[in-house]
C-alpha positions in Angstrom: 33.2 18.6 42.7 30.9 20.7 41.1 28.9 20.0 37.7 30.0 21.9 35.3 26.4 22.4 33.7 25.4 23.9 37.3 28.3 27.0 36.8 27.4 30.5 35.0 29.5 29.1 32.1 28.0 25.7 31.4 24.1 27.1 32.1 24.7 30.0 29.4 26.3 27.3 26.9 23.1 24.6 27.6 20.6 27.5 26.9 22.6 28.9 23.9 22.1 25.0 22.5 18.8 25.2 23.3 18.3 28.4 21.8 19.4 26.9 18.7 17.4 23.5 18.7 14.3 25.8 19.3 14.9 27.6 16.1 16.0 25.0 14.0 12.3 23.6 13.1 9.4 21.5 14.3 9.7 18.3 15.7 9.5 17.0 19.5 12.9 18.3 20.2 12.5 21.7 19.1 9.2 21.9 21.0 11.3 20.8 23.9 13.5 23.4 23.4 11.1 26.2 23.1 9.8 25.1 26.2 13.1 25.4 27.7 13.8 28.8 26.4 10.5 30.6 27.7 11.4 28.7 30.9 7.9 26.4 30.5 10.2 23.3 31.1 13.9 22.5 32.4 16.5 20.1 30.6 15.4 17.9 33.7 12.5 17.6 32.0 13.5 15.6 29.6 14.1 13.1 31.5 11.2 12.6 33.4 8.5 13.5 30.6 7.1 12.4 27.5 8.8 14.5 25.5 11.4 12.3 24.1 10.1 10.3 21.1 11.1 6.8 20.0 12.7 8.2 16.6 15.1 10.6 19.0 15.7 8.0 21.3 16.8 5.6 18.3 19.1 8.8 16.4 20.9 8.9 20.2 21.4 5.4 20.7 22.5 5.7 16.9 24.8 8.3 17.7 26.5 6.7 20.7 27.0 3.5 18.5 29.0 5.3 16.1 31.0 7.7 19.1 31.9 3.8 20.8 33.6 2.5 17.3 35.8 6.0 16.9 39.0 6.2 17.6 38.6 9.2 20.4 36.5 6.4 22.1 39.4 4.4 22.7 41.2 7.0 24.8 41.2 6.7 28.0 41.2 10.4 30.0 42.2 11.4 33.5 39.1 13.1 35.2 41.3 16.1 35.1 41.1 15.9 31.6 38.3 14.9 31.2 36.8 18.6 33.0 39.6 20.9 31.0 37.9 19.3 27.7 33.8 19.8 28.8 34.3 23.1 30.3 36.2 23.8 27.0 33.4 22.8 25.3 31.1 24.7 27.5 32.8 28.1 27.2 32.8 27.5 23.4 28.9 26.6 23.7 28.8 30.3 26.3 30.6 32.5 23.5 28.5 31.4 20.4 26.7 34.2 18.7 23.4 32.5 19.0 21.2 35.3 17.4 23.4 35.0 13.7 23.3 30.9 14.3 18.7 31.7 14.9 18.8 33.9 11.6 20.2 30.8 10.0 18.4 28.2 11.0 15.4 29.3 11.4 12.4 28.1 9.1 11.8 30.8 6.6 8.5 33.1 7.5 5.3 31.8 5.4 3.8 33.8 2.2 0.7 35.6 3.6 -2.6 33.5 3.1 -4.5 34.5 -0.3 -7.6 36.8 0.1 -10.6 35.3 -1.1 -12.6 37.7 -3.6 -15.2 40.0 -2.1 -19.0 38.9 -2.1 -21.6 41.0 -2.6 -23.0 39.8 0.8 -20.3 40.9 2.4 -20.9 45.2 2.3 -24.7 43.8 4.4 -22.5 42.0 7.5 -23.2 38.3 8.6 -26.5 36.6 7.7 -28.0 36.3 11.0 -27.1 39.7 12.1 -30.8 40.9 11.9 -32.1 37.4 12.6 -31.7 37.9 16.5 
């Protein structure tokens, strides 16, 4: 059988999610994420370095709490079913348009840093600049 993450479909969907986790903000999982995108790291990688913080690791473990008390939790799938519905998923993931999701997630450029006023010193150069 072969993992649906491994096909053309399911790659192109994980790196359009990490596409978007990278421009979402800072934090340990963007970081991840940008690492991912300019091909510095694999998702592998996240399993196998320090990367993942205790905060993430407690959201997740959050997360999977809350997934195990829904009521889609209780339904019981054939492994048929169980593909049709990820590689759903993963096409949906493929076909986002990732570069309008970027423009609105992405943190807002900063205000340019504030001159500071001109000294009269500064028309002779540096201070040491005849010294040597």
């Amino acid at each position: 059988m072969t993992n649906p993450f491994e096909t053309p479909t399911g790659a192109q969907g994980r790196m359009a999610v990490f596409r978007v986790l990278a421009a979402a903000g800072d934090g340990a999982v963007s970081d991840f994420a940008k690492e991912v995108v300019a091909g510095r790291a694999s998702a592998r990688d996240l399993l196998t370095s320090g990367w993942v913080v205790e905060q993430w690791i407690d959201d997740l473990q959050a997360d999977a709490e809350a997934f195990r008390a829904s009521p889609e939790a209780r339904e019981e799938w054939s492994p048929e079913e169980a593909r049709a519905y990820l590689e759903s998923r993963l096409t949906g993931l493929a076909n986002l348009d990732v570069e309008a999701i970027e423009a609105q997630v992405a943190p807002a450029p900063a205000p340019p840093a504030a001159s500071r006023p001109r000294d009269e010193d500064d028309e002779q150069g540096p201070l040491l600049k005849d010294a040597w």
